[in-house]
N, C-alpha and C positions, 0 to 999 in steps of 0.2 A: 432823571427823576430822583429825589429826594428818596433817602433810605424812607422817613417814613411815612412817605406814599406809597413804596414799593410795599411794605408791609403789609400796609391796608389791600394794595392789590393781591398779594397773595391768600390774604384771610376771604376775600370770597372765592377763591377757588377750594375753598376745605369740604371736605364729606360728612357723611354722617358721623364717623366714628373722629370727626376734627384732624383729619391730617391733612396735610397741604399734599396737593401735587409732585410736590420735589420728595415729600417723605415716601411716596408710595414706589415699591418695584415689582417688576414684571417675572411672571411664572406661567408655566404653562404645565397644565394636568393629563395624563392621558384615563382614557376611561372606558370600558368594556359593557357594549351593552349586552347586558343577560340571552343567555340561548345562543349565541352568535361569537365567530373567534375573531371578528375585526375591532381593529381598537380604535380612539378618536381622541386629537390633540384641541383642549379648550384652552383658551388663553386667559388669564387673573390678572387686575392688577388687587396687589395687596401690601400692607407698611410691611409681613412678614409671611415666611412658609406656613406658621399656622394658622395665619388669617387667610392665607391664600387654599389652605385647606378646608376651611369653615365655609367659606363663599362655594367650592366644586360643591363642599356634602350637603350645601343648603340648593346648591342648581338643578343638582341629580335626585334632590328626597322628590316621593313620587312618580317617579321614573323608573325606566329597565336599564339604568347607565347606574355603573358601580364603579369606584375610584381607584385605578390596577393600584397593588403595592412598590410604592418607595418611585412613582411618577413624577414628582412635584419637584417640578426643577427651576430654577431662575433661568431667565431669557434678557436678551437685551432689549430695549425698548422698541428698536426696528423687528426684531422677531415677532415678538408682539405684535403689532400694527400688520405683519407681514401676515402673522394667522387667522388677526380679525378683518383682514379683506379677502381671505378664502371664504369665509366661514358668512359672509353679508351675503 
């Protein structure tokens, strides 16, 4: 395929915030819900750690889930996919 057809293909895969797919990486948050000492790993994809922060603090507002300190880790893309088929 021609460079720029592949372009065109990758511009509709972009998000809201316009980043392609290849720009985005995987993190994973742990997070403790209130009253209770078990903790729970979510999976983010995000372009960075603090967009990958913004997306947990915007999952958890409303909720008894609070974001542990200093969780927010990069994962590799199979980790990823590995925690979003626990969690389905």
């Amino acid at each position: 395929m021609p460079a720029r057809q592949q372009a065109s293909v990758h511009d509709m895969h972009r998000d809201a915030t316009g980043a392609t797919e290849e720009m985005k990486r995987y993190f994973k948050v742990q997070l403790h819900p209130c009253g209770k000492s078990s903790r729970i790993w979510i999976a983010i994809k995000a372009k960075s750690i603090g967009e990958a922060f913004v997306i947990a603090d915007n999952r958890t507002l409303d909720t008894s889930f609070i974001i542990c300190d200093g969780s927010i880790i990069e994962i590799t893309q199979r980790e990823y996919y590995g925690l979003i088929s626990r969690t389905v």
